[in-house]
DRENNULUM-883404 format. One record per residue (C-alpha): residue in three letters; residue number from 1; x, z negated, y. Coordinates in nm, 4 decimals. Each point is the difference from the previous one (the first is absolute). Layout:
// DRENNULUM-883404
ATOM   r   k       xx       zz       yy
ATOM ala NUM        X        Z        Y
...
//
This chain:
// DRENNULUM-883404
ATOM   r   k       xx       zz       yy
ATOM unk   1   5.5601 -22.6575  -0.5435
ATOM unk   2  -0.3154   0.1238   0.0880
ATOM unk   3  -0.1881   0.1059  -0.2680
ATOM unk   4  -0.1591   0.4265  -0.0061
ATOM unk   5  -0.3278  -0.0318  -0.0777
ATOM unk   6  -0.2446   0.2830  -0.1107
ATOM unk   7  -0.2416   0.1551   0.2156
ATOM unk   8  -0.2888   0.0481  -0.2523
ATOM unk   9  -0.1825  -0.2405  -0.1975
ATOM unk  10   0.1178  -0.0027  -0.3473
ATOM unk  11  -0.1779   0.0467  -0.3323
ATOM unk  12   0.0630  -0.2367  -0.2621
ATOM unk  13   0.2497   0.1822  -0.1990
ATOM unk  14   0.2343   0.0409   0.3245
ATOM unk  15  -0.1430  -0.4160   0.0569
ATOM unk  16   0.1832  -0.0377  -0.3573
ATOM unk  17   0.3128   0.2073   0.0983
ATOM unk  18   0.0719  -0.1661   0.2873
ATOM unk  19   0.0054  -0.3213  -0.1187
ATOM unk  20   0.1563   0.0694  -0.2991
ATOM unk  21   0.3212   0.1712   0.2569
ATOM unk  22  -0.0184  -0.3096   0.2145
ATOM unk  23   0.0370  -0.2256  -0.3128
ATOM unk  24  -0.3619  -0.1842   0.0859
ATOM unk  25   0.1452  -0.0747   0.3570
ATOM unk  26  -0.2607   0.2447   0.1955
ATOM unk  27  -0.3107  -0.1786   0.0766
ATOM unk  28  -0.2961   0.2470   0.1573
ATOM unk  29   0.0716  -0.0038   0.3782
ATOM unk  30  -0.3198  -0.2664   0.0919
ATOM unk  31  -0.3137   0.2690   0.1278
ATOM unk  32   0.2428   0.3075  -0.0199
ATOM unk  33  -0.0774   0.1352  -0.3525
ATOM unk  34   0.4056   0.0647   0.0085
ATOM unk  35   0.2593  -0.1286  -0.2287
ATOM unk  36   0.3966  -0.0602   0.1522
ATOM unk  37   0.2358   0.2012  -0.2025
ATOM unk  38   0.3159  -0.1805  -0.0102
ATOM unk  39   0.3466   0.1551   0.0623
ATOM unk  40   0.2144   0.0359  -0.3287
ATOM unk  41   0.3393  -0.0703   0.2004
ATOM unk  42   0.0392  -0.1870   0.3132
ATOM unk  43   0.2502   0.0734   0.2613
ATOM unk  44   0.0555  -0.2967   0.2390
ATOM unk  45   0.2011  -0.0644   0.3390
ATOM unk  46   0.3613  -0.1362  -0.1393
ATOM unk  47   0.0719  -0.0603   0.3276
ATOM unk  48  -0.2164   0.0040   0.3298
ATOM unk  49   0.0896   0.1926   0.3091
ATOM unk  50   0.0071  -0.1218   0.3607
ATOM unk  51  -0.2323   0.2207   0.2057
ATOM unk  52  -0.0126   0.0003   0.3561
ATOM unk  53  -0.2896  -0.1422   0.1659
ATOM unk  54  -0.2758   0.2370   0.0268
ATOM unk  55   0.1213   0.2170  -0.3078
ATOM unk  56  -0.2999   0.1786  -0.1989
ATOM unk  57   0.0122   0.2842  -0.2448
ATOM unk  58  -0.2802   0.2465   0.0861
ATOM unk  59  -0.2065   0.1183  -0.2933
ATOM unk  60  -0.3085   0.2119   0.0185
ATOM unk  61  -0.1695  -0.3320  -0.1398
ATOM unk  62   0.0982  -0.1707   0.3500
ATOM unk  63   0.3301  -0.1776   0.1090
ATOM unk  64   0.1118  -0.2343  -0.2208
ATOM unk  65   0.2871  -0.2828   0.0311
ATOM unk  66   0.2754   0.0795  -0.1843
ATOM unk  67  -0.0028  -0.3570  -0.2212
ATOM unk  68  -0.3458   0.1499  -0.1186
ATOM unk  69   0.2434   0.2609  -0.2402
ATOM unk  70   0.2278  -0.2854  -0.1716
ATOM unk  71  -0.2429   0.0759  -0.3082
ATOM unk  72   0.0339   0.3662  -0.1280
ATOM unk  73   0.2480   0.2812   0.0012
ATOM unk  74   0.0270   0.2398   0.3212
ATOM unk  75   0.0860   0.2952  -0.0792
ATOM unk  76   0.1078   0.2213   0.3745
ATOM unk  77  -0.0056   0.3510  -0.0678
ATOM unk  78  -0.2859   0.1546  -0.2553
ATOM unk  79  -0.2698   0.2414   0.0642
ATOM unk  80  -0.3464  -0.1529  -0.0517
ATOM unk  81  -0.2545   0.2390   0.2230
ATOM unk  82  -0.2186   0.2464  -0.2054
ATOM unk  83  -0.3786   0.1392  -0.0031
ATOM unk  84   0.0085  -0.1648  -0.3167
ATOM unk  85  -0.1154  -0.3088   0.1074
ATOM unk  86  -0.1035  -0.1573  -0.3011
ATOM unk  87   0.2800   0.0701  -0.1634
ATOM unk  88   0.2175  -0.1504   0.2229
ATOM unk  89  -0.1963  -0.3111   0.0176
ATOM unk  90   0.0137  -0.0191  -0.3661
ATOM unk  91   0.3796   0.0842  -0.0040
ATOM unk  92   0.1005  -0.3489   0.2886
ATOM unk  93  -0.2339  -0.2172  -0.2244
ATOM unk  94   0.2315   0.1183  -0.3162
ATOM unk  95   0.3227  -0.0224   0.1829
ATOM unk  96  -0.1513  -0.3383   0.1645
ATOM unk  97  -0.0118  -0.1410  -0.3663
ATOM unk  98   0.4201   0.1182  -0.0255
ATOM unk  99   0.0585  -0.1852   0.2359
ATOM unk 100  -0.0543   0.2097   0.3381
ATOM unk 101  -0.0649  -0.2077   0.3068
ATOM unk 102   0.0285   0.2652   0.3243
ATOM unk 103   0.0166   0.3767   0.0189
ATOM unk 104   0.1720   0.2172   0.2743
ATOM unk 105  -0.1841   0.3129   0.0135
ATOM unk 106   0.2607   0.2648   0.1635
ATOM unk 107  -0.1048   0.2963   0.1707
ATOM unk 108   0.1826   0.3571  -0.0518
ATOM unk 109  -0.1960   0.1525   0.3271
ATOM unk 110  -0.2325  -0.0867   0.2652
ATOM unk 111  -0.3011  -0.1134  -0.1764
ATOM unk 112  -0.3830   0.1912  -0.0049
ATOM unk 113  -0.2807  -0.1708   0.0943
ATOM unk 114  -0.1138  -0.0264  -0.3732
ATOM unk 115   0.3371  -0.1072  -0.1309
ATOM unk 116  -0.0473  -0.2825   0.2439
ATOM unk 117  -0.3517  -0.0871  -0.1055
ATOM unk 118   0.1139   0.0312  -0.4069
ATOM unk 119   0.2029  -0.2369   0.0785
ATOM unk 120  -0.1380  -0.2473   0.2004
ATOM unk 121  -0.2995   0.0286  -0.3139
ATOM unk 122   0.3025  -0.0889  -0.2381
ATOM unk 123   0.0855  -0.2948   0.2134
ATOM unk 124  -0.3378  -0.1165   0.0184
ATOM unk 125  -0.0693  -0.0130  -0.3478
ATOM unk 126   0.3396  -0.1517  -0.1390
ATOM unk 127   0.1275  -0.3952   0.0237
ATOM unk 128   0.3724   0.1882   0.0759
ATOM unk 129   0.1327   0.0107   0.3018
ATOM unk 130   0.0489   0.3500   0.1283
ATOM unk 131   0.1994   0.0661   0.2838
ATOM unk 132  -0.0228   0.3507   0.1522
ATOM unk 133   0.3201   0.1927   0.1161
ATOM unk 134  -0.0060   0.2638   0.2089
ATOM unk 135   0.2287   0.2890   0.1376
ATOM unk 136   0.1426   0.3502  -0.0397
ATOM unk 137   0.2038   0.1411  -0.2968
ATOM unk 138   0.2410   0.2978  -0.0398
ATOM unk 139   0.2275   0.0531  -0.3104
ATOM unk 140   0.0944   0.3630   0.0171
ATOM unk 141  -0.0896   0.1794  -0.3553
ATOM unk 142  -0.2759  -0.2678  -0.0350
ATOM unk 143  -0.1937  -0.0668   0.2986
ATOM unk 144   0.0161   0.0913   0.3824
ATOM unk 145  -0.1495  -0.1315   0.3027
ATOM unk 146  -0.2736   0.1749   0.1619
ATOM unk 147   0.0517   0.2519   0.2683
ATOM unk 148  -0.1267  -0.2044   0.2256
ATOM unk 149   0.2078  -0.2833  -0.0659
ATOM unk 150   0.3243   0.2831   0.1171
ATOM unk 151  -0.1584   0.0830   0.3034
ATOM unk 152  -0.0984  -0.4223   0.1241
ATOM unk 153   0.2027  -0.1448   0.2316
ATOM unk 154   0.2086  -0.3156  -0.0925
ATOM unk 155  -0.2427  -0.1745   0.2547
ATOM unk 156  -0.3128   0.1468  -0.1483
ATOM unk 157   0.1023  -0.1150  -0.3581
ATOM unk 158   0.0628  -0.3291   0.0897
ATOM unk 159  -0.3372  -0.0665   0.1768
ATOM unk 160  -0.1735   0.1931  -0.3165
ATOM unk 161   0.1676  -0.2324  -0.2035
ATOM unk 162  -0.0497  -0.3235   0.1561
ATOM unk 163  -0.3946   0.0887   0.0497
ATOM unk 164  -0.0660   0.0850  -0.3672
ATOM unk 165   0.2015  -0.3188  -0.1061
ATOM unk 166  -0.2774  -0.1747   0.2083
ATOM unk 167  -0.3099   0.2142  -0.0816
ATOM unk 168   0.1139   0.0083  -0.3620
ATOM unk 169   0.1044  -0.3766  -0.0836
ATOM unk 170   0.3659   0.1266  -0.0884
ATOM unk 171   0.2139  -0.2677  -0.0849
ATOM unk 172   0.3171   0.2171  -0.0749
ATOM unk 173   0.1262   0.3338   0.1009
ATOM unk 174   0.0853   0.1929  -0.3328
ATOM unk 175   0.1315   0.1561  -0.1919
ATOM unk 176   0.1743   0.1811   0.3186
ATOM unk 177   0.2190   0.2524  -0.1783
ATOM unk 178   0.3478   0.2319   0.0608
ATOM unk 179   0.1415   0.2955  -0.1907
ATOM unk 180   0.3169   0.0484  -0.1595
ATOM unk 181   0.1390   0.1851   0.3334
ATOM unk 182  -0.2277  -0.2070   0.2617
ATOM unk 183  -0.1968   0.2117   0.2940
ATOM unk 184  -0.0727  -0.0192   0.3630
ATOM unk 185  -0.3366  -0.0822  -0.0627
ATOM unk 186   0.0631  -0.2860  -0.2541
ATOM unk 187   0.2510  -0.1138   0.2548
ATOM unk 188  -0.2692   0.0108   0.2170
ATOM unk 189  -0.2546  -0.1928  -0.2053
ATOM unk 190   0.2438  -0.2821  -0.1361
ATOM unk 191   0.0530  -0.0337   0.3690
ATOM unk 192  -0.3560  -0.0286   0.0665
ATOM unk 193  -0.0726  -0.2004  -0.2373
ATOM unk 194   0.2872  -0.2843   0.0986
ATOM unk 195  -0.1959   0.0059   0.3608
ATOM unk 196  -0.3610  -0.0498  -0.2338
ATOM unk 197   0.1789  -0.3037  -0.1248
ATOM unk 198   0.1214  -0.1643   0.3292
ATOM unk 199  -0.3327   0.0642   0.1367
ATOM unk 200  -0.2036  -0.1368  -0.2873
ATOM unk 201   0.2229  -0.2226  -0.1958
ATOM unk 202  -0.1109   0.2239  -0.3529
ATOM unk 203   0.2921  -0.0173  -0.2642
ATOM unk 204   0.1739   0.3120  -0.0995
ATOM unk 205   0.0865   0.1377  -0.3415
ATOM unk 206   0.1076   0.3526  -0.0393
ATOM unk 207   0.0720   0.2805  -0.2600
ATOM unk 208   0.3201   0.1197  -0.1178
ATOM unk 209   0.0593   0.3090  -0.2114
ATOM unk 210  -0.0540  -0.0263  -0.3462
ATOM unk 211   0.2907   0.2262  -0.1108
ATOM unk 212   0.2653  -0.2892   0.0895
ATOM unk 213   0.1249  -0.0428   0.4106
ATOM unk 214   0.1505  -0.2860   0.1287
ATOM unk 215   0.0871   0.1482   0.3675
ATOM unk 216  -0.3681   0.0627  -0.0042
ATOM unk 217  -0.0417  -0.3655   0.0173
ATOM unk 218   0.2952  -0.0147   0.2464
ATOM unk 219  -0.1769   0.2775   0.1900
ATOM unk 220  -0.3489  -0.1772   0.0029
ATOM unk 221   0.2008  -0.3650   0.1329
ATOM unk 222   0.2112   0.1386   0.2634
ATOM unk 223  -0.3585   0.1807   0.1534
ATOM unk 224  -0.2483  -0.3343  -0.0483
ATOM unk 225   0.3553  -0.2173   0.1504
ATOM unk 226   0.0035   0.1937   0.2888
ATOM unk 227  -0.3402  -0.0557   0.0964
ATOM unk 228   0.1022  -0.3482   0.0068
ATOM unk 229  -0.1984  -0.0785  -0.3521
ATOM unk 230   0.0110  -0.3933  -0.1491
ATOM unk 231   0.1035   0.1178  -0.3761
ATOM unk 232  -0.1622  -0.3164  -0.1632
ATOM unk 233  -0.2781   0.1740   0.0287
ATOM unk 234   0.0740   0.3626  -0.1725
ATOM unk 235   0.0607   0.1361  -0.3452
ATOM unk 236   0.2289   0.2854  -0.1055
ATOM unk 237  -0.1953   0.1383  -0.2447
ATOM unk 238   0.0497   0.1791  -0.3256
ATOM unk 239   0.3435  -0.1614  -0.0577
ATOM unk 240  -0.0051  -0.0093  -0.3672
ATOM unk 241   0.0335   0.3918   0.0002
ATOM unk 242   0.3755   0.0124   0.0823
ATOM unk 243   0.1838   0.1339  -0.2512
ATOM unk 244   0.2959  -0.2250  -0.1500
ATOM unk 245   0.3006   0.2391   0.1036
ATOM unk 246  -0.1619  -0.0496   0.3795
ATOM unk 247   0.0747  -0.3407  -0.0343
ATOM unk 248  -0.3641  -0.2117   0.0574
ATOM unk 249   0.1126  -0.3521   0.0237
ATOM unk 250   0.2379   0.0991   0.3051
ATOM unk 251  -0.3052   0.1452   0.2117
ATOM unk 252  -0.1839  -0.2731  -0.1042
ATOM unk 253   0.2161  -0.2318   0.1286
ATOM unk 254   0.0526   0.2034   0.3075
ATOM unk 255  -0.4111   0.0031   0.0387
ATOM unk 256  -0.0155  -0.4182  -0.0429
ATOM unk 257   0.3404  -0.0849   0.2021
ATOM unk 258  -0.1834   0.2141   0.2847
ATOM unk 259  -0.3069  -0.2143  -0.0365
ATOM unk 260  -0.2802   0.2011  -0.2014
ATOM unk 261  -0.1794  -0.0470  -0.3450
ATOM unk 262   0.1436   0.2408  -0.2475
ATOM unk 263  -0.2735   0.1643  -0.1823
ATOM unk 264  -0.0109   0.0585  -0.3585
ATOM unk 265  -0.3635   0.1883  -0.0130
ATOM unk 266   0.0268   0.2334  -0.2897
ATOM unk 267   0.0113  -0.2762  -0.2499
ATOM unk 268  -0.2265  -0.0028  -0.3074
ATOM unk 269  -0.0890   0.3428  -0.0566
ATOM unk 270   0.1791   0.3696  -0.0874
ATOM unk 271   0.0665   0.1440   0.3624
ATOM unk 272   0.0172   0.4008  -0.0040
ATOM unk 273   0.2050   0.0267   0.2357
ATOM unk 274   0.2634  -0.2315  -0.0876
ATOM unk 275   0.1177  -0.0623  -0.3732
ATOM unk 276   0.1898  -0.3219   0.0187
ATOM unk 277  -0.0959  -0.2599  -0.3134
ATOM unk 278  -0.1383  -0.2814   0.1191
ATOM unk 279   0.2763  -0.2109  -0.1885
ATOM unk 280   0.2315   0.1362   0.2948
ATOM unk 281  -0.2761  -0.1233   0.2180
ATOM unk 282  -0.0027  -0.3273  -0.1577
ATOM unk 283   0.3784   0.0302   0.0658
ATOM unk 284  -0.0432   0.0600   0.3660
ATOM unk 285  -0.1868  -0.3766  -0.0010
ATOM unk 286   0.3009  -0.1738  -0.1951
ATOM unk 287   0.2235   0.1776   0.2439
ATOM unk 288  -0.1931  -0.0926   0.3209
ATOM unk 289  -0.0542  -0.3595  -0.1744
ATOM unk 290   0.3850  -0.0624  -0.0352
ATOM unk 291   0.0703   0.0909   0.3368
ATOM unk 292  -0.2402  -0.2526   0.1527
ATOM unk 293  -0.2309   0.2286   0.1103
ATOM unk 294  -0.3276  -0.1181  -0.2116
ATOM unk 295  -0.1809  -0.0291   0.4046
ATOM unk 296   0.0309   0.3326   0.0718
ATOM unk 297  -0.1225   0.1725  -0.3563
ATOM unk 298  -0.3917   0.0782  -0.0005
ATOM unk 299  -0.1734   0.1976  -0.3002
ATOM unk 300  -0.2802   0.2891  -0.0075
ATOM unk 301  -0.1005   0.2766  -0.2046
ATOM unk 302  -0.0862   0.2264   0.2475
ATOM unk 303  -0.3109   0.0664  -0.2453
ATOM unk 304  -0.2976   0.2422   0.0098
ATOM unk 305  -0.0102   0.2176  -0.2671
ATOM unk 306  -0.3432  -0.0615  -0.1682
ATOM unk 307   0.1251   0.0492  -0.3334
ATOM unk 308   0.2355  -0.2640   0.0044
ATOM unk 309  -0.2916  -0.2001   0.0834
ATOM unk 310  -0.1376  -0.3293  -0.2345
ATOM unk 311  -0.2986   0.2515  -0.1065
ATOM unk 312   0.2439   0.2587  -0.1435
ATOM unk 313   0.3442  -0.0806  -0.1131
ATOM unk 314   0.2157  -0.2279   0.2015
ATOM unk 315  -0.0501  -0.3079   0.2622
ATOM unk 316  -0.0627   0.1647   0.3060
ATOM unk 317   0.1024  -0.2516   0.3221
ATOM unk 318   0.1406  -0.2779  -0.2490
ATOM unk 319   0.2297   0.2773  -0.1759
ATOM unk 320   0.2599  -0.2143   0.1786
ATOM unk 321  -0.1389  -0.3688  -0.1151
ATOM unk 322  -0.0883   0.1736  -0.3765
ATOM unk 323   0.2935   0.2150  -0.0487
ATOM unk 324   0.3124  -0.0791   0.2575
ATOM unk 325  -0.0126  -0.3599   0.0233
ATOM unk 326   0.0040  -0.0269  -0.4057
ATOM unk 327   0.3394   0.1556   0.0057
ATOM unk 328   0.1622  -0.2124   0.2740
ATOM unk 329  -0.1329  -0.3033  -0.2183
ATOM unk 330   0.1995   0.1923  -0.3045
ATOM unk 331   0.3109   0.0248   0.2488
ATOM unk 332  -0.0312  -0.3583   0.1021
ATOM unk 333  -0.1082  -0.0066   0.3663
ATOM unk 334  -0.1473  -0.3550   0.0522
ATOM unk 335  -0.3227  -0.0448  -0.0023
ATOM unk 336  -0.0341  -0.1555   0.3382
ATOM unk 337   0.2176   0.2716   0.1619
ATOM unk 338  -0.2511   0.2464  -0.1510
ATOM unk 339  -0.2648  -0.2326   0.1825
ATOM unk 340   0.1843   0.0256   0.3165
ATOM unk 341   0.0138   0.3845  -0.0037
ATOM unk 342  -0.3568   0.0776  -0.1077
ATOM unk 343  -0.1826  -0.3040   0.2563
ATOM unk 344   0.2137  -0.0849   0.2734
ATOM unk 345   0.2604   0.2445   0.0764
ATOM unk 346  -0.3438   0.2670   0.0728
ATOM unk 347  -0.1924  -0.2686   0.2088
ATOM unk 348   0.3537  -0.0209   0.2127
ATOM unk 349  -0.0092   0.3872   0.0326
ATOM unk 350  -0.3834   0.0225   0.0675
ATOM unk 351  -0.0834  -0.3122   0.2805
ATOM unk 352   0.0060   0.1081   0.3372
ATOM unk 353  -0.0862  -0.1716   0.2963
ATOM unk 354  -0.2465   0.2833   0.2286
ATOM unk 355   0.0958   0.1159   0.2693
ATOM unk 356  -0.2176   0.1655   0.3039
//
């Protein structure tokens, strides 16, 4: 793995705290004044992927070859972009010590010119990976799409889409959402987005209502499919919010039988919108697990609440490496199958091959 290192030189009492962390294994980076803080749990490939030829994940660092993230966790849908830009940097190089690898920022709305440039000063400040998503969101009774977004052609999406994906350095399109009852206009944009993919070759993961739908999935799947959409390269996202008495594990195994990564991105943390424990999340994995489906299940927090953050009270983007992954070790989910999920089923989901 490679090992975070800190921007600024250190004084001798941080010198002595370092080394002390890294059990007298960090040596002062030779002419750098900086001292490697080593990772207090590894995650490691279990088992390496076969990527086509060409394949690259696109992070705002540059593009990078897939085999480059066999060392660290990547986590696909969390929120990383802020004005705070220190404390973001600060928050990757905590969450890079528990065991964080690669981030997938996702986008809620068309991005400002500032949100772009906060983030691209994240990036270029922080030994994580950050890969910038892009795209439009509606979830009636928590966000809508812009006017403008109702009054664009299908066409005229599709070619805004495709150039901020290229002006931008997107290497995803999410989180690309649906209400409960889904509109025109997200028809529309799902739509849209499917085309952004063909033309690009940009993974998908999308949004589901919190408050428990499985057609929604259905809904989102039958609208990508018809575009003609690959699903080994999109997520159904928020798939740990279905409620028990809407039966998860059979939309989950209608999501991976159709091809798709079923995503359980509200792991780790108290969602407000959804009030299932996270022991009948851990459930969902066991369930998913003895149906064979361990290469379809990828993990996120779908994190950006600053007060969950390392500085306050909680573990930010490693809430699921700090707080979920303890209790699938309690429930018994093998090690290396835990491996698997947090290294190589993401780096499946996130190398593309460009197109155009």
């Amino acid at each position: 793995m490679t090992m975070p290192l800190h921007d600024a030189r250190v004084s001798r009492r941080e010198a002595l705290t370092l080394l002390g962390t890294a059990a007298g294994a960090g040596v002062v980076a030779a002419g750098t004044g900086r001292l490697p803080l080593l990772a207090q749990q590894r995650f490691t490939s279990a088992e390496a992927p076969t990527f086509a030829a060409g394949a690259i994940i696109r992070t705002q660092q540059g593009d990078i070859d897939p085999s480059a993230l066999a060392n660290g966790a990547t986590l696909f849908h969390e929120h990383v972009g802020r004005a705070d830009i220190d404390l973001a940097v600060n928050e990757l190089r905590e969450c890079a010590f528990n065991g964080l690898g690669c981030i997938v920022d996702a986008a809620t709305g068309r991005r400002t010119a500032d949100q772009v440039r906060n983030l691209s000063a994240i990036a270029a400040r922080s030994d994580v990976p950050i890969v910038m998503a892009g795209g439009y969101f509606e979830d009636i009774g928590f966000s809508i799409y812009p006017v403008r977004v109702a009054e664009m052609s299908e066409d005229d999406l599709v070619e805004e889409l495709v150039a901020d994906a290229t002006a931008q350095r997107w290497g995803a399109f999410g989180e690309i959402a649906s209400s409960l009852d889904m509109r025109p206009d997200e028809r529309k944009v799902h739509r849209a987005v499917a085309r952004a993919h063909l033309r690009t070759g940009l993974p998908i993961f999308t949004h589901t209502p919190h408050e428990s739908c499985p057609t929604c999935a259905m809904e989102q799947m039958d609208i990508i499919a018809g575009q003609g959409v690959d699903f080994s390269h999109v997520v159904i996202g928020h798939m740990a919010t279905l409620k028990p008495e809407h039966d998860p594990l059979g939309t989950h195994k209608e999501v991976a039988r159709r091809g798709a990564f079923i995503g359980l991105d509200t792991v780790g943390h108290e969602m407000g919108r959804s009030n299932i424990p996270e022991h009948d999340k851990v459930r969902m994995v066991q369930d998913l697990l003895d149906a064979g489906l361990e290469d379809h299940i990828l993990l996120s927090s779908d994190q950006g609440n600053e007060r969950q953050f390392n500085r306050y009270y909680g573990h930010g983007w490693a809430s699921v490496l700090m707080q979920f992954v303890p209790k699938l070790r309690f429930a018994g989910v093998p090690e290396r199958t835990i491996q698997k999920i947090l290294v190589d089923n993401p780096r499946r989901f996130l190398a593309f091959v460009p197109r155009g």
